[in-house]
C-alpha positions in Angstrom: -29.8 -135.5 102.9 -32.8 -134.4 101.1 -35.0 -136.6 98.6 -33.2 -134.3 95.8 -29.6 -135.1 97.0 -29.9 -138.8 97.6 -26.8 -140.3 95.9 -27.9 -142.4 92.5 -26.5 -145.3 91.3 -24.6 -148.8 93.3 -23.7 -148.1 96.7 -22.2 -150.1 99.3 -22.8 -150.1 103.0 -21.7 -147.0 104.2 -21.4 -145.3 100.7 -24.1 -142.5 101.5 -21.6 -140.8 104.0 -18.3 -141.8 103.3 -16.0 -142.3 100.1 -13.0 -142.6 98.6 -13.3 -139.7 96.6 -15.9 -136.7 95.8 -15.5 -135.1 92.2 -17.6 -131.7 92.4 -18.8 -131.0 89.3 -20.3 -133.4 86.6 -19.2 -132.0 83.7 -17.4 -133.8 80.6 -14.1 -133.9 83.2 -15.6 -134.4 86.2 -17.9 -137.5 85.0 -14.7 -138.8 83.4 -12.5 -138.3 86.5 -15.4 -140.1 88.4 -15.5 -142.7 85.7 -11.5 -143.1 85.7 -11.2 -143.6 89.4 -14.0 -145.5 89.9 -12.4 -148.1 86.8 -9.6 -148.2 89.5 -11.5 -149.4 92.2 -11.9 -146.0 94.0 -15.7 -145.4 95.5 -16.6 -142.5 94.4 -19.5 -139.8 94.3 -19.7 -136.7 91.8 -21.8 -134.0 93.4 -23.0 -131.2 91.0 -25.5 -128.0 91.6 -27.2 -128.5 88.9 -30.6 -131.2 88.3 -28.1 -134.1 86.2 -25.0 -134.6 84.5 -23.3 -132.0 82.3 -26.4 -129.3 82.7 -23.3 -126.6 83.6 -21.2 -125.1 81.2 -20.6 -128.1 78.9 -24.5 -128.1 78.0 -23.3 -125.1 76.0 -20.7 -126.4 74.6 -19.8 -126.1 70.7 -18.4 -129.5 71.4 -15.3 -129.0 68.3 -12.8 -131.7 68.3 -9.6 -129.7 67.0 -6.3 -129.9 67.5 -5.2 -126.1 66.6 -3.5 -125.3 70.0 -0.3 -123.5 70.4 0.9 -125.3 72.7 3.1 -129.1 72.6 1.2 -130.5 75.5 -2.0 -128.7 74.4 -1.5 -130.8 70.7 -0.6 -134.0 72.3 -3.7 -133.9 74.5 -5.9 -133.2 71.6 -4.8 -135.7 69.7 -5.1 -138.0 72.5 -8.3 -137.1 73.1 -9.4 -137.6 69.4 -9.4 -141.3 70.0 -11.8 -141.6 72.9 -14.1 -140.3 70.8 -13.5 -142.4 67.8 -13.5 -145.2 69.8 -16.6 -144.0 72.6 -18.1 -147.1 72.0 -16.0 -149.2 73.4 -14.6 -146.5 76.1 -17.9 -146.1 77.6 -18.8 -149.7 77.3 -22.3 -149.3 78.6 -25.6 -149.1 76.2 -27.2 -145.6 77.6 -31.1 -145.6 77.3 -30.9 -142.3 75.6 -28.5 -143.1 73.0 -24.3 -142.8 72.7 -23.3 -139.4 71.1 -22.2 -139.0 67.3 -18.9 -137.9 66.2 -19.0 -136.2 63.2 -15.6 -136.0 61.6 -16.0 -133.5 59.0 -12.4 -131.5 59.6 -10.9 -128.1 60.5 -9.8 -125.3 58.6 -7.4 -123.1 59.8 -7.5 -119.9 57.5 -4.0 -118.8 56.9 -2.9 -114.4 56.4 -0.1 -112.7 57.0 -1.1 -110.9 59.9 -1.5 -113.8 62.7 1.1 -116.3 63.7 -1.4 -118.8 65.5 -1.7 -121.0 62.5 2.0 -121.1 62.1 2.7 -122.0 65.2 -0.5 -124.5 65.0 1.8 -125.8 61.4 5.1 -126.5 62.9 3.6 -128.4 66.1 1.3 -130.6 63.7 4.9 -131.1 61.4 7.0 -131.9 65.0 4.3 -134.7 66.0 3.1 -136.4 62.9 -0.6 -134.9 63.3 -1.8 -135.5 59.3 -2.6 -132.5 57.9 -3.1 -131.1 54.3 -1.6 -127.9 52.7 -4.8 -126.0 50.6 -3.8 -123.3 48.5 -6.0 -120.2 47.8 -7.9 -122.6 45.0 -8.0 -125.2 47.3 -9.8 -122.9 49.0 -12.5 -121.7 46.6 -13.1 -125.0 45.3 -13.8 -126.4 49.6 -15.7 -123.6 50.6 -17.0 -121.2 47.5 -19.1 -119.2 50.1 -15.8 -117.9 51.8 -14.3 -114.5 50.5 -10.2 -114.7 50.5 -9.8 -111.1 51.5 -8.1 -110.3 54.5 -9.7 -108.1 56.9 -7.3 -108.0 60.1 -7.0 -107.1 62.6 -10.3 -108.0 64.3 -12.4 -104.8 64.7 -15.5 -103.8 65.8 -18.2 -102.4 63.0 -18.0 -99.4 65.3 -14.2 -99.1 63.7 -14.6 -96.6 60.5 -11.9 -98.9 59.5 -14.3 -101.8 59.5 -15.9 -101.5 56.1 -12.7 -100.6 54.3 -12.0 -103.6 50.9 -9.1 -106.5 51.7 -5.7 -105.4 52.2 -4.7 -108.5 50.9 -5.6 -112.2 50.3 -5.4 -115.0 52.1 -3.0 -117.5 51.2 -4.7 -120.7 51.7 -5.1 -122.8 55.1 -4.1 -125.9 56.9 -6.8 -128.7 56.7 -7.1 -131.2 59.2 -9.0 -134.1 58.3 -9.3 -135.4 61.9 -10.8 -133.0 63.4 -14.7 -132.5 64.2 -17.3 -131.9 66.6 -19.8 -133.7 68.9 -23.7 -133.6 68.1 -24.5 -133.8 71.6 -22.4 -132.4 74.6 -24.7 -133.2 77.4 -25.5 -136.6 75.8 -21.7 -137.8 75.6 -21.7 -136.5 79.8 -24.8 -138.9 80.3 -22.8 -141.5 79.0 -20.0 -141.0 81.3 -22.5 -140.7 84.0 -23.9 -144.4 83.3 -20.5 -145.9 82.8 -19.3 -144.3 85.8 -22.2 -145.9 87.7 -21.7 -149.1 85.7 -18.2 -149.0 87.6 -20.0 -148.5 90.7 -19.5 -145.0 91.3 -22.5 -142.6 92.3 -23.8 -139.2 91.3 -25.6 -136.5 93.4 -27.7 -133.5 91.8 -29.4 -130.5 93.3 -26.4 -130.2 95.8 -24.6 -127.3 96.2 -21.0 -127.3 98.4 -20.6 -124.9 101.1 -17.4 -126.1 102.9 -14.4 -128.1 101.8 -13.9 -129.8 105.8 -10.3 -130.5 106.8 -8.3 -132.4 109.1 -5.4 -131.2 110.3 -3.5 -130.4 106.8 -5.6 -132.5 104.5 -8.9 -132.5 102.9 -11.6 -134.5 104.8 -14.8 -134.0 102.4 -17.6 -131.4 102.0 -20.7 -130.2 103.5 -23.6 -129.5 101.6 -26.1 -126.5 101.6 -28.9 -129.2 103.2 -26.7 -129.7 106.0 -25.1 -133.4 104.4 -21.5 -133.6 105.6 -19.9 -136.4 103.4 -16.6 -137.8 104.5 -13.4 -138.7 101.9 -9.6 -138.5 101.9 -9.8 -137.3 98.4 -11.9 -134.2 96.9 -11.6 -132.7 92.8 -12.6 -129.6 91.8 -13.7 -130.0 88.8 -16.2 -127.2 88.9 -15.7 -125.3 85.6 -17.0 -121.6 86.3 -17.3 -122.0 90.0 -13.9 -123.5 90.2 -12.3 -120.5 91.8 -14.8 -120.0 94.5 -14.2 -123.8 95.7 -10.5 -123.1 95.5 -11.7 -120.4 98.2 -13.6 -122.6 100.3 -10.6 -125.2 100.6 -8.4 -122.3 101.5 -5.8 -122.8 98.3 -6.8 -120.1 96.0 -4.3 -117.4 97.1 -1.1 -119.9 97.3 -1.6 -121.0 93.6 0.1 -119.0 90.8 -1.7 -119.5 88.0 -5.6 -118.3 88.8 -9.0 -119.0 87.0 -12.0 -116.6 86.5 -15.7 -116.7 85.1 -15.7 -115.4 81.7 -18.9 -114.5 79.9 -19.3 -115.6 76.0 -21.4 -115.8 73.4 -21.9 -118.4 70.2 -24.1 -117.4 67.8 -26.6 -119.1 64.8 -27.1 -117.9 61.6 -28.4 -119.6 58.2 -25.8 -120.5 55.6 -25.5 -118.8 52.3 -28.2 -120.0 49.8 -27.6 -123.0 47.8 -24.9 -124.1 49.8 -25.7 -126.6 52.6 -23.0 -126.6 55.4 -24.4 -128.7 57.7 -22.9 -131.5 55.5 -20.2 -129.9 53.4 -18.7 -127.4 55.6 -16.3 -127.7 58.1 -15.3 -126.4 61.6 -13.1 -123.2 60.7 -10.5 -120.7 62.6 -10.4 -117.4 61.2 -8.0 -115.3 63.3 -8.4 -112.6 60.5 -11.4 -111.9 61.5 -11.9 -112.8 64.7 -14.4 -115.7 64.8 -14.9 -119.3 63.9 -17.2 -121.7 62.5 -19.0 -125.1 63.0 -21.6 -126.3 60.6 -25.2 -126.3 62.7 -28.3 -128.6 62.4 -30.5 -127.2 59.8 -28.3 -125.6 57.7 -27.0 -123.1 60.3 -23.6 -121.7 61.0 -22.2 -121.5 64.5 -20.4 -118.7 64.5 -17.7 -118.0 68.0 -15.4 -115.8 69.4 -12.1 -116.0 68.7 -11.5 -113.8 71.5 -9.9 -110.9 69.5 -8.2 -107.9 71.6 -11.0 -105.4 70.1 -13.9 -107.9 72.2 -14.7 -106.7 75.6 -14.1 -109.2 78.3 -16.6 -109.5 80.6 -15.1 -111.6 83.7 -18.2 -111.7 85.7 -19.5 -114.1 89.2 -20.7 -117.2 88.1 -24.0 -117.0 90.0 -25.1 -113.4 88.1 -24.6 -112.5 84.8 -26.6 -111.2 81.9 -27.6 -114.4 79.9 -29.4 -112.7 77.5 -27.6 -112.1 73.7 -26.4 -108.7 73.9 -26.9 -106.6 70.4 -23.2 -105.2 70.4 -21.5 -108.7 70.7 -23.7 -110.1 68.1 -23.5 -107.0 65.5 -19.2 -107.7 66.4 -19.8 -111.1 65.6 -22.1 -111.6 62.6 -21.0 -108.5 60.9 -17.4 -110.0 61.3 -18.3 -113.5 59.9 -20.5 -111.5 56.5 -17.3 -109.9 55.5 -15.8 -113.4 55.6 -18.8 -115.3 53.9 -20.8 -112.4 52.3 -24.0 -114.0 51.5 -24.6 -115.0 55.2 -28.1 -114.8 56.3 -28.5 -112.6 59.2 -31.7 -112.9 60.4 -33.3 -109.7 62.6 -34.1 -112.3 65.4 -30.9 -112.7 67.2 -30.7 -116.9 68.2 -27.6 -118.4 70.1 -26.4 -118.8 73.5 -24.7 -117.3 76.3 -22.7 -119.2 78.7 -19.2 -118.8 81.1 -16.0 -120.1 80.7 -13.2 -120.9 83.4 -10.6 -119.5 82.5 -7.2 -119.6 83.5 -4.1 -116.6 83.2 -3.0 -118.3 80.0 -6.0 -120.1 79.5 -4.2 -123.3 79.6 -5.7 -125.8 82.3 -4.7 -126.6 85.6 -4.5 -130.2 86.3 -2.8 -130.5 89.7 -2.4 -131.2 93.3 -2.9 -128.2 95.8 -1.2 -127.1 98.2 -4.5 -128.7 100.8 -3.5 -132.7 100.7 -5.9 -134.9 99.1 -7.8 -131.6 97.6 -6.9 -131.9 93.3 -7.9 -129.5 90.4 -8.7 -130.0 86.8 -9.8 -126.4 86.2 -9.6 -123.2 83.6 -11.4 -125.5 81.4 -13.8 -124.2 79.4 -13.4 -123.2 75.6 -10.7 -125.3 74.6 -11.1 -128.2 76.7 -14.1 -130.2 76.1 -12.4 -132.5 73.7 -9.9 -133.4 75.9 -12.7 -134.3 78.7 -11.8 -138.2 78.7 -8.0 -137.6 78.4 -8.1 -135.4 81.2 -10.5 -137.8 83.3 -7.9 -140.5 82.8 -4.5 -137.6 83.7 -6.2 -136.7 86.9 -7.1 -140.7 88.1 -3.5 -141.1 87.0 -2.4 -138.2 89.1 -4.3 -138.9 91.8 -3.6 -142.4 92.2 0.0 -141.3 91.9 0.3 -138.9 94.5 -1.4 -140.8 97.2 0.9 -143.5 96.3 3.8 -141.2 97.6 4.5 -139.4 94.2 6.3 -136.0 94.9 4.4 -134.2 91.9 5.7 -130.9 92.2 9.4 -131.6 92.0 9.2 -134.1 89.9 6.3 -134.1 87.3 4.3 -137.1 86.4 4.4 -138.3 82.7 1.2 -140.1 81.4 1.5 -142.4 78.6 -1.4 -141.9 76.1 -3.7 -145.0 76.4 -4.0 -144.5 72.6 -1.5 -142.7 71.1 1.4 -143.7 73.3 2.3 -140.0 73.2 3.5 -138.7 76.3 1.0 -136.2 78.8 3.5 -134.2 80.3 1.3 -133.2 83.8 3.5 -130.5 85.0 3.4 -128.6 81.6 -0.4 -128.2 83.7 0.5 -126.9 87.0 -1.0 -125.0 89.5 2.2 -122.9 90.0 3.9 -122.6 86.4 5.0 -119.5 84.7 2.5 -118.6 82.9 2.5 -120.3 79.4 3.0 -118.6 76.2 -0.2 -119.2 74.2 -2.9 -117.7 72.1 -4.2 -115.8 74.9 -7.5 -117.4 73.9 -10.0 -120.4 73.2 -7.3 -121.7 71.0 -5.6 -122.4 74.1 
């Protein structure tokens, strides 16, 4: 191994060759997967590409805490996953040098028109499960957020749409607030935390190096080579590498024998200042506007970050993971911003374009796959990204469970494994995740 690749953190003997497991990817799930196994007394190492923990994907982040799926599993592992983070404290149990992330519980808003049936669904599930929740009317509304107009504008369009411009063909009728919800101040941060907890349990991390062979024997998983010529032996590997996910899946020889599929997905968040004389960095709140095709999280210094919804009039750019155009296009952002001023007219839309461009993994149904493969010993906690980084603890705590599970002799794909929140007592129902499900009917976006 090279100076770059030398594993950090306790090691025993013969640690720097051989382990129990190897996580690839050290992400938000893959530090807590490598945390959660290595709580169980599993040696493990978490190898990522990148120069430290959660530089990928999660480093971009919006980080929103929400639990506005429209899905039953997808809800209960939200809300699951709320209390790792009110609780990170304790979870991680370390003190980090840099600091332990913030949670900032300012709520969602879910706008509510006649013309989308997301927030319905999202309704009923919170009303089956006991997620709190508060009814606003339209004055509720105005009085919360004055900056938002109540028209409805929908279907998403693009400004390009001589359509676009035309006045409301209706008014909202209020939205579904939940109190709960919330966002992280620092993505990257809350995976460094992860990172020194994990090592605090004894498990080890490994940056600047990149996988190039998933080895075998026989019909299981064996460990991985590395691009510096490193062969490291284990009886268990996770993919847990969020846009790159599907190329490992290639490498260990199981992407073509699992039903459900993940790609690379290019997206863009942008920034723009808030409306004058209204600051929403401390009285706004995360919002899901489905009329218009975007949402909202407040932004440090009085910004607006301002999303995708992934409306059917966006262009979907499924791209390889390794090239793609990282710059901010002008068409996406003209879709975007123009889309969030007819929502809050007196946006500020500066002529310098600021945000960031990043990939998801995304699944058919962008719901996850947390599984077992079809390669023994080889596991997945991929199609991630979007909807899923609040529900990076919860899932690092399903797969251990899983894992632990089916090396123990569980028979996984005929009969499911049911986690038991560690929090909430709810029950994770793992196969509602699987590798080879029908595919799931959802929002078809980052809702999930």
């Amino acid at each position: 191994m090279n100076a770059n690749s030398k594993p950090v953190g306790p090691a025993g003997p013969e640690s720097s060759d051989s382990y129990d497991a190897v996580v690839i990817g050290a992400g938000i799930i893959g530090a807590a997967t490598t945390l959660e196994l290595a709580r169980r007394g599993w040696r493990v190492l978490c190898v990522d590409k990148a120069a430290s923990a959660g530089a990928g994907s999660t480093l971009n982040s919006c980080a929103i805490v929400r639990f506005s799926y429209s899905t039953k599993p997808g809800v209960v592992l939200a809300w699951e996953g709320l209390h790792y983070w009110l609780n990170w404290r304790d979870y991680t149990g370390v003190e980090d040098e840099l600091g332990l992330i913030e949670y900032r519980q300012c709520g969602q808003v879910v706008l509510l028109s006649d013309d989308t049936d997301h927030p319905q669904r999202v309704r009923a599930l919170w009303h089956e499960l006991g997620i709190p929740f508060e009814e606003w009317t339209s004055e509720d509304l105005a009085r919360r957020l004055p900056i938002f107009d109540q028209g409805c504008y929908g279907p998403p369009k693009l400004p390009s749409d001589e359509q676009f411009w035309e006045e409301p063909s209706a008014q909202l009728r209020g939205a579904i607030y939940s109190p709960e919800a919330g966002y992280v101040n620092d993505p990257q941060l809350s995976v460094h935390n992860l990172q020194r907890a994990a090592e605090a349990a004894g498990a080890c991390f490994m940056f600047n190096s990149q996988i190039v062979e998933i080895l075998r024997s026989s019909q299981r998983v064996s460990g991985v080579a590395l691009a510096d010529g490193a062969r490291i032996s284990a009886s268990v590997v996770v993919n847990v590498a969020g846009p790159h996910s599907y190329l490992i899946n290639q490498m260990a020889g199981v992407y073509d024998s699992m039903k459900i599929k993940t790609r690379a997905l290019r997206h863009e968040v942008h920034h723009v200042p808030a409306p004058d004389g209204f600051d929403y960095e401390t009285q706004g709140f995360t919002a899901a506007d489905d009329d218009t095709g975007v949402y909202y999280r407040p932004e440090v210094g009085n910004h607006i970050l301002i999303g995708s919804g992934d409306p059917t009039c966006d262009e979907q750019q499924w791209v390889h993971p390794d090239s793609y155009d990282n710059r901010i296009s002008d068409s996406q952002w003209e879709a975007q911003v123009l889309r969030a001023g007819r929502r809050i007219p007196g946006l500020g839309i500066p002529h310098q374009k600021k945000g960031v461009v990043d990939l998801y993994d995304v699944s058919d149904d962008w719901v996850p796959i947390y599984d077992r493969t079809d390669l023994d010993g080889f596991y997945v906690a991929i199609g991630t990204s979007g909807n899923q980084y609040k529900n990076g603890s919860v899932a690092g705590h399903v797969m251990a469970e899983l894992i632990t599970a089916v090396e123990s002799g569980l028979d996984h794909d005929n009969d499911p494994l049911v986690v038991t929140g560690r929090y909430t007592g709810m029950p994770i129902e793992v196969g509602f995740f699987s590798r080879n499900r029908e595919a799931a009917a959802t929002s078809m976006s980052v809702h999930g």
